[in-house]
N, C-alpha and C positions, 0 to 999 in steps of 0.2 A: 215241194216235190215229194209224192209217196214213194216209197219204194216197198216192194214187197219181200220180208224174209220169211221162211221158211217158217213151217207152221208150228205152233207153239211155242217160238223161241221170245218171244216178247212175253207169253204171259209164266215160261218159265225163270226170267229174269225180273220180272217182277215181282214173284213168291221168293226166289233169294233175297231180294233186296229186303222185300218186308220180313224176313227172317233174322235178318242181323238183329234187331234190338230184342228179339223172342228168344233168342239163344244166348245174350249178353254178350257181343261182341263188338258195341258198339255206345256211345254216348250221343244226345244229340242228334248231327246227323254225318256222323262221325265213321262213313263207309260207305263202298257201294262196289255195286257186282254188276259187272256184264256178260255179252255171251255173244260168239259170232256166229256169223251167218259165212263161210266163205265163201262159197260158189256165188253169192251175192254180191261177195265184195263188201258187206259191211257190217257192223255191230251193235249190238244192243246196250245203252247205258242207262244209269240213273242220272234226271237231272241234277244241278247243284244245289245243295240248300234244301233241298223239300224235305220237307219233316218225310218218316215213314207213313205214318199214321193218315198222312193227305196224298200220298203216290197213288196214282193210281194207271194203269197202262197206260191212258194218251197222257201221260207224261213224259214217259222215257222217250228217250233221243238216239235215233240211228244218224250211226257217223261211218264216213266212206273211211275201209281199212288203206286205201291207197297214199293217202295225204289228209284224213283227216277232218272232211268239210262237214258238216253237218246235208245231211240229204231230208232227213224227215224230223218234225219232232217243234213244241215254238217255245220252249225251254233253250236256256245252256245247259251243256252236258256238264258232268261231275268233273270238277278241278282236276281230277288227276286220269282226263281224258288218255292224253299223249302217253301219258305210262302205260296205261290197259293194250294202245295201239304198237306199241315198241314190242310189246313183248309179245301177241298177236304176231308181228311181223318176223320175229325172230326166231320163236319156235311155233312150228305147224301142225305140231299136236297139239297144243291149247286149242278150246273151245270154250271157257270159261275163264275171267280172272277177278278174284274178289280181292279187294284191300278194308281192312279196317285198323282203328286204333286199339284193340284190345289191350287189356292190362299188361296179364306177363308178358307175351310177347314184345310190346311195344319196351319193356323195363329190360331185358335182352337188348333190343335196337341202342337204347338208349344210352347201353353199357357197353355197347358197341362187341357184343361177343353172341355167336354161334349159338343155337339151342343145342344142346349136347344128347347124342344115344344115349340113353341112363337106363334104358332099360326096353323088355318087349314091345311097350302100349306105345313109343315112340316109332322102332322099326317096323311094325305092322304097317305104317304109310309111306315112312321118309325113311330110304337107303344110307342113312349116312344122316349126320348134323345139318339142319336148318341152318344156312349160311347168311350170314351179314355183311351187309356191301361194306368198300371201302366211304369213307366221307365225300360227298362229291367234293368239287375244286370249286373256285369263287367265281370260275368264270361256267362252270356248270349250274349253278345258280345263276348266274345274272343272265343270261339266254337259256330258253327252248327247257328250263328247269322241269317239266313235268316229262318231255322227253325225255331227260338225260337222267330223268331216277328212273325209269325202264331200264339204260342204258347201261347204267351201273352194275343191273341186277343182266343182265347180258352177257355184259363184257364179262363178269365173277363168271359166271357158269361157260364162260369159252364159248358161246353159242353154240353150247350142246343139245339138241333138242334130246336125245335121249338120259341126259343128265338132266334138263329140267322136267323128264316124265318121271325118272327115277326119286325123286324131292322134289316135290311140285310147290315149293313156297319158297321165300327168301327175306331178310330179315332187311331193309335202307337201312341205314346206319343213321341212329338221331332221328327216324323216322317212326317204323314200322313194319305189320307186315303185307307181304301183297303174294295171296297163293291163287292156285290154277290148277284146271284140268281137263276133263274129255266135255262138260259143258257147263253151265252157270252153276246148279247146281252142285257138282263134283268141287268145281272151285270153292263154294262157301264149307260142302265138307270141309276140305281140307283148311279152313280157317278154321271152323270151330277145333279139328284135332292142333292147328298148330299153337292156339291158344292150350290147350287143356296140356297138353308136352311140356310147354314153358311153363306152365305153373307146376306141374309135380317135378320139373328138371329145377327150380328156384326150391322146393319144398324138399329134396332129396339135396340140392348143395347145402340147404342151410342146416343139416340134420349131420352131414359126413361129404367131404369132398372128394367123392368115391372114383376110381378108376369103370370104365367104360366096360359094359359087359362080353365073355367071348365074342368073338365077330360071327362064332359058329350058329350062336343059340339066335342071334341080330338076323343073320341071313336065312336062317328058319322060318322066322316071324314072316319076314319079308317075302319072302316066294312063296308061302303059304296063300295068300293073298293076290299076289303079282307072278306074272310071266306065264308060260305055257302050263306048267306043274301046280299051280293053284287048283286048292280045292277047298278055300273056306266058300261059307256060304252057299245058295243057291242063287237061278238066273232069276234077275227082280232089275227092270227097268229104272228103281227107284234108290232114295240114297240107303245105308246101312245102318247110318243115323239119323235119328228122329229129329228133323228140324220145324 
């Protein structure tokens, strides 16, 4: 059954996708990025397994946001379908949500600790520390497991939608990371910055295990950018960084 989304949103999901290994955020086939359609009702994903390199649009797989079925597409969708849909469903500002294994980030997960404000180039995206879920439970693995790592990263943010616009990413614990934003694109931004944070936040601890900058100069950074009072930049359709 076809379903029709909204225009552009398939072939902008599939220049994120093939973006991941262009930018090194990925190994293999080691990520992927979606993007919804709501007023359709569903979303755009990479299938599982396909190299970058061989993606090509009528690969990708639209899956219904309501429960998940597959509507269009003669692939499987990406293993960590049900995570992309939990957090869709949770907060309704998401339009975009990319996951990948990137280095630092993933060496953060690993260590089961928060990426830390250390500084401007952090606060310019993320209000506060890149958070790391608790461990799932064994019974959060042995059922609905790609659900319930959504789930995790939900439940941590209180189903705040305005908390997950404020830090659009989140760290699964033993995992990785999985960020988001206004649509496919905006999501993989905010991968590649949350990878390039974790590595100068690992290159700054291992130099001095510095205390956190005023919150003065952080919340500077930060509205510069975001909220009513923004004035970096000009209007441009397009991302800020060059993917």
């Amino acid at each position: 059954m076809n379903v029709r989304v909204r225009d552009g949103l398939r072939q902008e999901v599939l220049e994120a996708n093939l973006a991941i290994p262009q930018v090194g955020l990925a190994t293999l086939t080691w990520g992927n990025v979606s993007g919804v359609d709501r007023e359709a009702g569903v979303f755009v994903i990479k299938p599982s397994g396909v190299r970058y390199e061989d993606l090509a649009l009528d690969d990708l797989v639209t899956v219904r946001l309501s429960d998940g079925v597959i509507v269009d597409g003669h692939l499987r969708p990406s293993t960590d379908t049900e995570t992309h849909r939990c957090l869709y469903l949770a907060f309704p500002s998401i339009g975009g949500v990319t996951h990948t294994h990137s280095t630092h980030a993933v060496a953060f997960a690993q260590a089961r600790r928060d990426i830390p404000v250390l500084g401007t180039t952090h606060a310019d995206t993320f209000n506060g520390p890149i958070p790391c879920t608790p461990d799932l439970t064994a019974e959060q693995c042995a059922k609905d497991y790609e659900y319930n790592t959504g789930h995790v990263i939900v439940e941590m943010l209180e189903r705040d939608d305005r908390r997950a616009s404020e830090v659009p990413g989140a760290l699964v614990a033993n995992h990785g990371p999985f960020t988001w934003g206004a649509g496919a694109r905006k999501s993989l931004e905010h991968a590649i910055i949350c990878e390039a944070v974790a590595d100068i936040a690992l290159h700054t601890l291992s130099l001095f295990p510095t205390a956190p900058p005023p919150p003065h100069l952080l919340t500077r950074h930060y509205t510069r950018k975001h909220g009513p009072d923004a004035y970096y930049g000009n209007p441009d359709p397009g991302l800020t960084t060059s993917v």
